[in-house]
C-alpha positions as CSV (number, residue, x, y, z in Angstrom):
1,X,166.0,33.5,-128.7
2,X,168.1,31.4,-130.6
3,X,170.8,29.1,-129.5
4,X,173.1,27.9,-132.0
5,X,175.0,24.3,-131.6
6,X,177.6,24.1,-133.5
7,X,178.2,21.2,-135.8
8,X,181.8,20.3,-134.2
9,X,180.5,20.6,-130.7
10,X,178.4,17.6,-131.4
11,X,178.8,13.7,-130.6
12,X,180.9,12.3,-132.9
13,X,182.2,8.4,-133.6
14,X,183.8,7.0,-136.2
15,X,183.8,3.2,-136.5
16,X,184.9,3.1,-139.7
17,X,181.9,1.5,-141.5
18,X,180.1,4.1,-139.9
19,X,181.2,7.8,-138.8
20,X,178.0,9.9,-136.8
21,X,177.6,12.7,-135.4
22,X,174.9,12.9,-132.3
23,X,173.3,16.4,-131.9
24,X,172.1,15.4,-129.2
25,X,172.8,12.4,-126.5
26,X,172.6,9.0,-128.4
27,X,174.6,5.5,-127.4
28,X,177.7,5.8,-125.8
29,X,177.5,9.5,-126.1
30,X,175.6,11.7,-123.4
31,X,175.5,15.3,-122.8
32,X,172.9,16.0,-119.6
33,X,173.0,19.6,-121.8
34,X,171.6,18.2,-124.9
35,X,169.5,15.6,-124.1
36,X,166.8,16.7,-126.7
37,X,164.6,19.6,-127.6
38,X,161.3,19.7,-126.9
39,X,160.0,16.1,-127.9
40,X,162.7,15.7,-131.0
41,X,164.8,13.4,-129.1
42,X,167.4,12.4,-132.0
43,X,169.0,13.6,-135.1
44,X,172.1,11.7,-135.9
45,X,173.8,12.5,-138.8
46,X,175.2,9.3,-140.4
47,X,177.4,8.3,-143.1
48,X,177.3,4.2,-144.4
49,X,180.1,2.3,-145.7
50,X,179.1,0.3,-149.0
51,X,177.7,-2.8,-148.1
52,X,177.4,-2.0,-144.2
53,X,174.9,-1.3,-142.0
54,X,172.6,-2.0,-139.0
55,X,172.0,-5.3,-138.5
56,X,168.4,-6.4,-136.9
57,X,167.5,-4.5,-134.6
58,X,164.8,-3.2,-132.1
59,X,162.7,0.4,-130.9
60,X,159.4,1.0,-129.0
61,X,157.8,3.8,-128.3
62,X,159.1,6.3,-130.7
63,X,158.5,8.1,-134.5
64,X,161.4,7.6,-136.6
65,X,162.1,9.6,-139.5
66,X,164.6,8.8,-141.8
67,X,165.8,11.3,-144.2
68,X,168.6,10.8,-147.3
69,X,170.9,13.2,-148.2
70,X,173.4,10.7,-150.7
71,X,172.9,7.5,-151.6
72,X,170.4,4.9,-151.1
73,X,169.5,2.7,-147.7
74,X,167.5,-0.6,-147.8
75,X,165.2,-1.1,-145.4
76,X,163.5,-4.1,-143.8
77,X,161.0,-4.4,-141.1
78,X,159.2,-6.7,-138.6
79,X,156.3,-5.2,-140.4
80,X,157.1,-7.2,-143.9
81,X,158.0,-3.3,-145.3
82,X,161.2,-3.6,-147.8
83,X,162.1,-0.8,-149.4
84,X,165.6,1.6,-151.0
85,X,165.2,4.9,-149.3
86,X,166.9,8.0,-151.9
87,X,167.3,11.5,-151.8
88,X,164.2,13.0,-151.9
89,X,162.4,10.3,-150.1
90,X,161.1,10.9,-146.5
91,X,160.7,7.4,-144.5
92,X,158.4,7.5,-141.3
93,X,158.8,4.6,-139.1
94,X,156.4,4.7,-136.1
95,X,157.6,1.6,-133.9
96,X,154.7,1.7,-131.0
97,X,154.6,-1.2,-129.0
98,X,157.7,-2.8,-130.8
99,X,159.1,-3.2,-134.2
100,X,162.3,-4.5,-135.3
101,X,164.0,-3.5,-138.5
102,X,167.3,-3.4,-140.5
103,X,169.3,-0.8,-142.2
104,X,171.9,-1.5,-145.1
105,X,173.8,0.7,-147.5
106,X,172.0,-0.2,-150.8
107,X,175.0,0.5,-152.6
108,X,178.2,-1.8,-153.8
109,X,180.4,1.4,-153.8
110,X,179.1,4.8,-152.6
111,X,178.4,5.9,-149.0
112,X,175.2,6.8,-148.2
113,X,174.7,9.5,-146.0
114,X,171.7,10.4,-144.1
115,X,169.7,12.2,-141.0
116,X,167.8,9.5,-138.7
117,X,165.3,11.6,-136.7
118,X,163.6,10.5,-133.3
119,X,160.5,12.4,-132.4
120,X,158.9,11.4,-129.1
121,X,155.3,10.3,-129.6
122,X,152.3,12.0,-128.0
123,X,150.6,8.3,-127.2
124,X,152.1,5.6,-126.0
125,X,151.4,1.7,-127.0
126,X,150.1,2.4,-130.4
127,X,150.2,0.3,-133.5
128,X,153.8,0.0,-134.9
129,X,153.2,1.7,-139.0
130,X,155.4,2.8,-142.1
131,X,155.5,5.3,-144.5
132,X,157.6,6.5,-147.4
133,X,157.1,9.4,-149.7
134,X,159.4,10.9,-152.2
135,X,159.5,15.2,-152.4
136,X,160.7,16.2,-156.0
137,X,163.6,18.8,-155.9
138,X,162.2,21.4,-157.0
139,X,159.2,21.7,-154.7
140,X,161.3,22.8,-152.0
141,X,163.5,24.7,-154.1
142,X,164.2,27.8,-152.3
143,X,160.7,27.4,-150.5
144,X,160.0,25.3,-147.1
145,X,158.1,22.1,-148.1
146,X,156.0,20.2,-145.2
147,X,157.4,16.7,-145.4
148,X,156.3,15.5,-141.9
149,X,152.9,16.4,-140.2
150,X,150.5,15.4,-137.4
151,X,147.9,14.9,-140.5
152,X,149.3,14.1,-143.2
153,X,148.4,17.1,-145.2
154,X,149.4,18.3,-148.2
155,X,150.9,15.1,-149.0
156,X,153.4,14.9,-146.5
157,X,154.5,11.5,-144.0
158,X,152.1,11.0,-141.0
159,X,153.9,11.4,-137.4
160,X,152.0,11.0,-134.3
161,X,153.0,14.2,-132.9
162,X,152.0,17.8,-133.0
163,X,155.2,18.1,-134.7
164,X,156.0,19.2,-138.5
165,X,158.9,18.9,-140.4
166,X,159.8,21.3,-143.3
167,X,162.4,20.7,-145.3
168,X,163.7,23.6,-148.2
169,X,167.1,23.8,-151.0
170,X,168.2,27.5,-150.7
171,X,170.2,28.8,-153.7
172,X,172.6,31.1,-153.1
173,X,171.1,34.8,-151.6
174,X,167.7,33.3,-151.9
175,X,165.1,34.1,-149.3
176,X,162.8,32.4,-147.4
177,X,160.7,32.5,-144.3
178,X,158.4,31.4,-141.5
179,X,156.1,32.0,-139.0
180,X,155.9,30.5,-135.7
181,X,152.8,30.8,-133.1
182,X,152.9,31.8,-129.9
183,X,153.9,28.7,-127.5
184,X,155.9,26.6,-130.3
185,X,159.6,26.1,-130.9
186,X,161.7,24.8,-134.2
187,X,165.0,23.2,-134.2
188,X,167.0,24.1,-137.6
189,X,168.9,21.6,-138.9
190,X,171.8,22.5,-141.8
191,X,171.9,19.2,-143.6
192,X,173.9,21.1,-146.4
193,X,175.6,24.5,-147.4
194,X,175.5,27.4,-145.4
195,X,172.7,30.2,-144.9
196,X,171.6,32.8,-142.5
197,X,168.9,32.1,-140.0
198,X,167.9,36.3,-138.7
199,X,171.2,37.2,-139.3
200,X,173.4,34.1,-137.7
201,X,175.5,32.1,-139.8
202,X,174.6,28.8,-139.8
203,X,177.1,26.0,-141.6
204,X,176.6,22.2,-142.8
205,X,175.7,20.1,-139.7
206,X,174.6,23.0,-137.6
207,X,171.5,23.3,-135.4
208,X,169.9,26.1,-133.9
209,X,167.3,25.8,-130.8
210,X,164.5,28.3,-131.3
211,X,162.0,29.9,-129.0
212,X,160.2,33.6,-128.5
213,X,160.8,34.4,-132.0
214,X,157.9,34.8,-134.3
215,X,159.9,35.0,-137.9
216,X,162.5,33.1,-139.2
217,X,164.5,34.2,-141.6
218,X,166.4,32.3,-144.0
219,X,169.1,33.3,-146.4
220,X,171.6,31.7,-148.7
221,X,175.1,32.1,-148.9
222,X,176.2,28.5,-150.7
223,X,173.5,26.4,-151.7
224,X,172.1,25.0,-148.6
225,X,169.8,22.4,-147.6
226,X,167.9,22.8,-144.4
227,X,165.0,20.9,-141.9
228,X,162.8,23.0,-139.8
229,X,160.7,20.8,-136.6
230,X,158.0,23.2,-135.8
231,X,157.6,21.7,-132.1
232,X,154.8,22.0,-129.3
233,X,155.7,22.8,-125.8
């Protein structure tokens, strides 16, 4: 079964130096429908103002992956982490028993745009940690790359969660697939372009709940760029 939600049925603010969308409930926005899907709690799609940000802030309790799409974010942390986050990169922030960080646009006079990603974690209390890796292009160029594991393995970000995160570039009518086992789910997320997931058209800012299916299917129609959560029950 998949269940499509759409990108204009989502959460959406605009305060200027910041305009998000919420997939699912976030802030001011809730939704008792879309609270989350299986322990991915947050994706927030976010586009900075040069020179703005999030000021200081706190989180407990929760892995935080943040992904770029355009432009660069500076990070600082609680942890004594600083660091410019780009395209390609793939930032794991696990905050634990509490860490507080800050989020700027790096930039004097681009936006940066970007998908902050809350995954719920499987132990509570732990050590806060970082991690940042960078994923060249063309290793997930019409293929699914692992960027975000419960291991670490094959080079990707550490979460603690039996959760992994894909990520793949589509060209145009290229092909690519994957195999879920029995008792998992995957949220899609279109972060870019437009694709086919088994035959559904799927557009920028697009997600699709999935569950009883053991093959996904993934097509493209305009270059695309695309996340896949493989989630436990």
């Amino acid at each position: 079964m998949i269940t499509i939600r759409k990108a204009n049925e989502r959460g959406h603010f605009d305060f200027g130096w910041l305009n998000t969308y919420h997939t699912f409930s976030f802030g001011d926005y809730h939704d008792p429908k879309h609270m989350g899907f299986r322990c991915l709690r947050v994706i927030n799609d976010d586009k900075v103002q040069p020179g703005e940000g999030f000021p200081t802030h706190g989180h407990r309790d929760m892995e935080i992956v943040t992904y770029i799409l355009d432009g660069a974010l500076e990070h600082k942390d609680s942890m004594q982490n600083g660091s410019v986050i780009k395209p390609g990169d793939v930032q794991r922030m696990s905050a634990g028993r509490g860490v507080r960080h800050s989020e700027f646009n790096a930039s004097k006079d681009k936006e940066v745009h970007l998908l902050q990603i809350w995954i719920l974690p499987k132990t509570l209390g732990t050590d806060p940690g970082y991690e940042q890796k960078f994923f060249k292009r063309e290793e997930k160029t019409d293929t699914l790359l692992l960027v975000a594991s419960p291991d670490g393995r094959q080079g990707s970000v550490t979460v603690h969660q039996d959760t992994s995160i894909y990520s793949a570039i589509l060209s145009p009518k290229a092909e690519t697939s994957y195999e879920l086992r029995k008792g998992r789910g995957a949220w899609i997320q279109v972060a870019k372009g437009e694709l086919t997931l088994n035959g559904h058209t799927l557009k920028a800012g697009d997600g699709a709940a999935v569950e009883d299916e053991k093959i996904l299917k993934f097509k493209g129609i305009h270059e695309s760029e695309i996340l896949v959560f493989d989630l436990p029950e």
